[in-house]
C-alpha positions as CSV (number, residue, x, y, z in Angstrom):
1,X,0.0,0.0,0.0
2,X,0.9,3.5,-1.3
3,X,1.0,6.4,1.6
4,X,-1.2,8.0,-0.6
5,X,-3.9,5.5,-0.4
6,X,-2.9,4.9,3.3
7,X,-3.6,8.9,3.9
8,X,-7.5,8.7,2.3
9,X,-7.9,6.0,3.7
10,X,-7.4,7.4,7.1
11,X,-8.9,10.5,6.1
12,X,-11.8,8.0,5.4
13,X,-12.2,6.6,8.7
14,X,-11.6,9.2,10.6
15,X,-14.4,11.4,8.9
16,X,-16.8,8.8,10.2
17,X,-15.8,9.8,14.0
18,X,-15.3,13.5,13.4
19,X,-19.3,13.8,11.7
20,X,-20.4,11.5,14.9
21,X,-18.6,13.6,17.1
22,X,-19.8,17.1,15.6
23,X,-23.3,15.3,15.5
24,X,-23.1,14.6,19.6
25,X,-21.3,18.3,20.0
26,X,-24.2,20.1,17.9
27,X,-26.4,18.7,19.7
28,X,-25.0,19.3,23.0
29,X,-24.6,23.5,21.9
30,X,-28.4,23.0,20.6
31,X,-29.8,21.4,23.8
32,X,-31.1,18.5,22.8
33,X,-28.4,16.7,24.9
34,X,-28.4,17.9,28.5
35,X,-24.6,16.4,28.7
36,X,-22.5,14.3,26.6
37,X,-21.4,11.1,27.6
38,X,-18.0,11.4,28.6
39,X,-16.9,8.0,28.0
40,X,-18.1,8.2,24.6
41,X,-16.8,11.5,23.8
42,X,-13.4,10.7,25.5
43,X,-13.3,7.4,22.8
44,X,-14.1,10.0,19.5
45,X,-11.3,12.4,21.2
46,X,-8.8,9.0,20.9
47,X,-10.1,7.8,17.7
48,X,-9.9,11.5,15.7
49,X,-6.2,12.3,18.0
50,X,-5.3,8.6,16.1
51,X,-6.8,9.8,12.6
52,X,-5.0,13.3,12.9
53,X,-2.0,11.2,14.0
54,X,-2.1,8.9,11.2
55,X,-3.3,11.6,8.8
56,X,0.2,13.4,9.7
57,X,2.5,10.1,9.5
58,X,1.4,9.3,5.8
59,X,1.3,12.8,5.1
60,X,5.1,13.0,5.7
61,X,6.0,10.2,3.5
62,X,3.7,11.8,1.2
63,X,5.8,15.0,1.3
64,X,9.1,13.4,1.7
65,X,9.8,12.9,-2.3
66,X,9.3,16.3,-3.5
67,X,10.1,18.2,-0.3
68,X,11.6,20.7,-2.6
69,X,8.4,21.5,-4.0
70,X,6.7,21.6,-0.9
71,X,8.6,23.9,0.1
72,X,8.0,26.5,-2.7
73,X,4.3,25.9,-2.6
74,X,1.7,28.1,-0.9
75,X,-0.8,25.6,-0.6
76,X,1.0,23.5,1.5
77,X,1.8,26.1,4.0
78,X,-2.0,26.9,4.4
79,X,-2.7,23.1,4.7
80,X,0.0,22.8,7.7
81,X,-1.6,26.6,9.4
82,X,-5.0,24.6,9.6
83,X,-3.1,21.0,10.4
84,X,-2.0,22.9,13.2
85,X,-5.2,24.8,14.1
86,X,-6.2,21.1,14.5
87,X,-3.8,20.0,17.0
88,X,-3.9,22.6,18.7
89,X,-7.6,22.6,18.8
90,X,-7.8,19.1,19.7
91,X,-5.9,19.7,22.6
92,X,-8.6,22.2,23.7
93,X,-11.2,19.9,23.2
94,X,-9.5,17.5,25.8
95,X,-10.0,20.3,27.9
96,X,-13.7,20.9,27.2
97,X,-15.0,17.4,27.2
98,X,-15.5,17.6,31.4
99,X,-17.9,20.3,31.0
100,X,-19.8,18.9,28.2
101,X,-20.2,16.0,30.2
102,X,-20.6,16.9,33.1
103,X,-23.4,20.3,32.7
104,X,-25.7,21.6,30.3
105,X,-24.9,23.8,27.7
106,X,-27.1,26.8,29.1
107,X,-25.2,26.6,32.5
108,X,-22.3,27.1,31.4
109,X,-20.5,30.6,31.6
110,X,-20.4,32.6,28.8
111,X,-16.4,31.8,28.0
112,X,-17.5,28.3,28.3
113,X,-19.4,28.7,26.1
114,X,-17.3,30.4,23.3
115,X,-14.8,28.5,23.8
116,X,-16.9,25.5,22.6
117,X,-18.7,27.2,19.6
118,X,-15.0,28.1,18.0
119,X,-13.5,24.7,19.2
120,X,-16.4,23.5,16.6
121,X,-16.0,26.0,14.1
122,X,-12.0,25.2,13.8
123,X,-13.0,21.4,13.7
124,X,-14.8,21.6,10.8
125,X,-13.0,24.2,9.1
126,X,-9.1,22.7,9.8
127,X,-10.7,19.4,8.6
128,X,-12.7,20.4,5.8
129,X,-10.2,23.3,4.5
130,X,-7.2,20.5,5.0
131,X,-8.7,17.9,2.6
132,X,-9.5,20.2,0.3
133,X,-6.0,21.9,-0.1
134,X,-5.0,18.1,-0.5
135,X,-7.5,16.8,-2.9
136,X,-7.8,20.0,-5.5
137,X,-4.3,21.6,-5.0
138,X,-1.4,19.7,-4.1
């Protein structure tokens, strides 16, 4: 197997957990889940951490023939910016998960509350914005 096909077909499983997981977390901002279940949200967090993980492993020896090119191209440095808007934002997420699970949505402070609508927001935009760069321009 290629690391090309390895990295989609990462990409492919991961997707399933990130959709389930923004499903549960919409839901959750929405209020029509009074809390999350924190062992199930604390397995997504593992499974997507593993996808992103696995996403940047196969990405690397996907880069590593033509680093040169890389190098010199635009659209791989905005696909890294939101790589590591994901990391990053997956380690807020670890932080967030305790409320989610363990109050409602309304209860929580207003920072709270923030805090979980752009955690959201980044999600789908790092992970939607990083497959794109990959499938129409690099």
């Amino acid at each position: 197997m290629d690391a090309g096909t390895l990295h989609v077909g990462v990409l492919i499983l991961t997707v399933f957990g990130i959709l389930y997981a923004d499903h549960i977390g919409l839901a959750y901002i929405r209020g029509k889940r009074a809390t999350v279940r924190a062992r199930l949200v604390s397995f997504l967090h593992s499974y997507i951490w593993l996808g992103l993980i696995g996403m940047i492993v196969s990405g690397v020896f996907l880069v590593l023939p033509a680093w040169e090119f890389y190098l010199t191209n635009l659209s791989w440095y905005i696909k890294m910016t939101f790589v590591l808007v994901l990391i990053f934002n997956a380690l807020v997420i670890g932080g967030l998960m305790k409320h989610a699970s363990t109050m409602p949505f309304a209860d929580l402070e207003d920072g709270q509350k923030q805090t979980l609508r752009v955690s959201g927001v980044l999600s789908v935009l790092g992970w939607v914005v990083s497959a794109a760069i990959g499938y129409f321009y690099l």
